[in-house]
C-alpha positions in Angstrom: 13.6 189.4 207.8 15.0 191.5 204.7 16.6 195.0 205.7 18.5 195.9 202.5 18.5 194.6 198.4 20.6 195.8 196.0 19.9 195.1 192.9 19.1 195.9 189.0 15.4 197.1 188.5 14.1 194.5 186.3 10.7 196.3 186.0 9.0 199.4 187.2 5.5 200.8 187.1 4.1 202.9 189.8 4.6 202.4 192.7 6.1 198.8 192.5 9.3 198.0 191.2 11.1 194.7 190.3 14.1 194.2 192.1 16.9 191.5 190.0 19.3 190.6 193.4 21.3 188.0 191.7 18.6 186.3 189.5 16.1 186.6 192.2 13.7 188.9 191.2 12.1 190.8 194.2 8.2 192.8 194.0 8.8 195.7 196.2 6.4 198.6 196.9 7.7 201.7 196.7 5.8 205.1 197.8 6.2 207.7 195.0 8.4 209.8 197.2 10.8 206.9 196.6 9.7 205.7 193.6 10.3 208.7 191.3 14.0 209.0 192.5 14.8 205.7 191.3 16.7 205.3 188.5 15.5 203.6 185.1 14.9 199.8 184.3 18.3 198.3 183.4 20.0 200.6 186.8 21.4 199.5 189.6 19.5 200.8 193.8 19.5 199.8 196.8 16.7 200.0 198.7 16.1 200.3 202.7 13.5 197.1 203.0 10.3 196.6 205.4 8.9 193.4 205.6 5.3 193.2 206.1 3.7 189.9 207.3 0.1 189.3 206.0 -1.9 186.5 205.6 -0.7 184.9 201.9 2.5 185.5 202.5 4.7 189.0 202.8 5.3 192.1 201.1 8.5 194.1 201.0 8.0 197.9 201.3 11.1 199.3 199.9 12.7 203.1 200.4 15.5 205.0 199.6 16.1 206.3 202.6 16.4 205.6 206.4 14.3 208.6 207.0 11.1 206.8 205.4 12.1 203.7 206.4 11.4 205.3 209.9 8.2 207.6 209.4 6.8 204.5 208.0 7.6 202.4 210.5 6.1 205.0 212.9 3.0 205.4 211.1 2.7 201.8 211.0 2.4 202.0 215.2 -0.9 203.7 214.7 -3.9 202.0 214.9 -6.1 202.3 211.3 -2.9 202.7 209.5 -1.7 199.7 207.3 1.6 199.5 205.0 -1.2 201.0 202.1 -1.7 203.9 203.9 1.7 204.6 205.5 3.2 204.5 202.1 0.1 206.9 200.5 1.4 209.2 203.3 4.9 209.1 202.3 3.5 209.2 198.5 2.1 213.5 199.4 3.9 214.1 202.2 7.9 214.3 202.6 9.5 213.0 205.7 10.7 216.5 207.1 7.4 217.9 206.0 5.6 215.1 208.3 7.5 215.4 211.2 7.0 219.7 210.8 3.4 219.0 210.3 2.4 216.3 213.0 4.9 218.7 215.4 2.9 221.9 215.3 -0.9 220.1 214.8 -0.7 220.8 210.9 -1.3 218.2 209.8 -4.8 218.1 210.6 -5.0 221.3 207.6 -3.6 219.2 205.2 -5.1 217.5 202.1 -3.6 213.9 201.9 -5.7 211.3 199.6 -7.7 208.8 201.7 -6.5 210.8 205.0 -9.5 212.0 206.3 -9.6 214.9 209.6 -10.1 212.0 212.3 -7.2 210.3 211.2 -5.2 213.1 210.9 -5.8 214.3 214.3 -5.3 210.5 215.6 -1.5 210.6 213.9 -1.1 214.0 215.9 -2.3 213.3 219.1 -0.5 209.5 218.7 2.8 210.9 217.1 3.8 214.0 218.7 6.1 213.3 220.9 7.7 210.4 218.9 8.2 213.1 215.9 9.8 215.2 218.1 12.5 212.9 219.2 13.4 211.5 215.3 16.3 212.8 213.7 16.3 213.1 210.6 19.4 212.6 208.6 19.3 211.7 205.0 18.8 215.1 202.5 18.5 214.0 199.0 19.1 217.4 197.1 17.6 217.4 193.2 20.0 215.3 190.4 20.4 216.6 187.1 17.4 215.2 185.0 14.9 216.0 187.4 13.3 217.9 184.9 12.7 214.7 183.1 11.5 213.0 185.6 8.7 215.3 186.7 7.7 215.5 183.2 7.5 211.8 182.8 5.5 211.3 186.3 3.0 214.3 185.3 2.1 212.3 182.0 2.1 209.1 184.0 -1.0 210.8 185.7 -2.4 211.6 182.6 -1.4 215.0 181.4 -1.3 215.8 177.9 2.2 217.4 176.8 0.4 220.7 175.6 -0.5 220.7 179.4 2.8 220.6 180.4 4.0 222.6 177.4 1.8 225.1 178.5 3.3 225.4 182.4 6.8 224.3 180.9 8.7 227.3 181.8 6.8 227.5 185.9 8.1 223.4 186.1 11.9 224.1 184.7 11.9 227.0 188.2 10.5 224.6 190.5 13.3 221.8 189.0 15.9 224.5 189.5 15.1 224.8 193.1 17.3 222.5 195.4 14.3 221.3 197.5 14.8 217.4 196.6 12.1 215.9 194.2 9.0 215.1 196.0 8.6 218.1 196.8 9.2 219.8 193.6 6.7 217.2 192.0 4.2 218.3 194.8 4.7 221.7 193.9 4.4 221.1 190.1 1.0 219.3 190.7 0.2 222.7 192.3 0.9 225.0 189.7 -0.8 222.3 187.2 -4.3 222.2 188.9 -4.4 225.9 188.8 -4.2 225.7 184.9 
């Protein structure tokens, strides 16, 4: 089973990267949350690997960190919810907002793609106790050139750059904010729909 690659990212497109470990080039999916914190093609990472084993063969689910290593790992102990789904979850949701959410019954208010209200209440009632007892250790504060990099995701989901243009100034506060970058994208995607 692979736990760990490190490796040059030989290609990247959402949510799937390339991974160049001495010649060998490994597909990994990667959930956004991970995804938009890697560095550019050509760069050295080291991802936290799960291997999934489906029929055809396997798939590595790669992460950043340990923490969503282990929330996907959980969700993955719930019946109805496959790597796809785990990593869409990781993809809206980040891991301390997760374990905050399925703690207090939140989650069942929140708007996750593809997560519908009888699934969310099924993670609750099914997680719990289990989120209770993680701890979570890895805080990934927001890197110079974050900025960037929320630009670049928002026109990878298709907004023009007068769209951005015209929210540039709400975006560069949310950047500023130490509050790590999925959840600054997630907030940015906010202030974007209100436009």
């Amino acid at each position: 089973m692979i736990s760990l690659l490190r490796g040059i990212i030989a290609e990247k497109s959402i949510g799937k990267i390339v991974l160049d470990v001495h010649g060998v080039g490994y597909g990994v999916t990667v959930p956004l949350s991970t995804y938009y914190r890697l560095p550019d093609s050509g760069s050295e990472t080291e991802l936290k690997i799960y291997t999934h084993m489906k029929e055809g063969g396997i798939e590595l689910v790669g992460f950043l960190t340990e923490d969503e290593r282990k929330i996907f790992i959980l969700l993955l102990g719930v019946s109805g919810v496959g790597p796809k789904a785990a990593a869409n979850i990781l993809s809206n949701i980040s891991t301390q907002e997760f374990i905050s959410a399925v703690s207090s019954g939140e989650l069942r208010t929140k708007k996750i793609p593809g997560i519908g209200p009888k699934l969310a209440s099924r993670l609750v009632t099914e997680l719990r106790d289990k989120a209770l007892s993680i701890q979570l250790e890895d805080k990934l504060p927001m890197k110079k050139g974050d900025l960037e990099d929320i630009v670049s995701a928002l026109q990878n989901l298709g907004y023009t750059k007068n769209e951005i243009d015209g929210q540039i100034i709400r975006i560069e506060e949310i950047a500023g904010k130490e509050i790590g970058i999925e959840i600054a994208l997630r907030e940015t995607l906010k202030v974007m729909k209100k436009e």
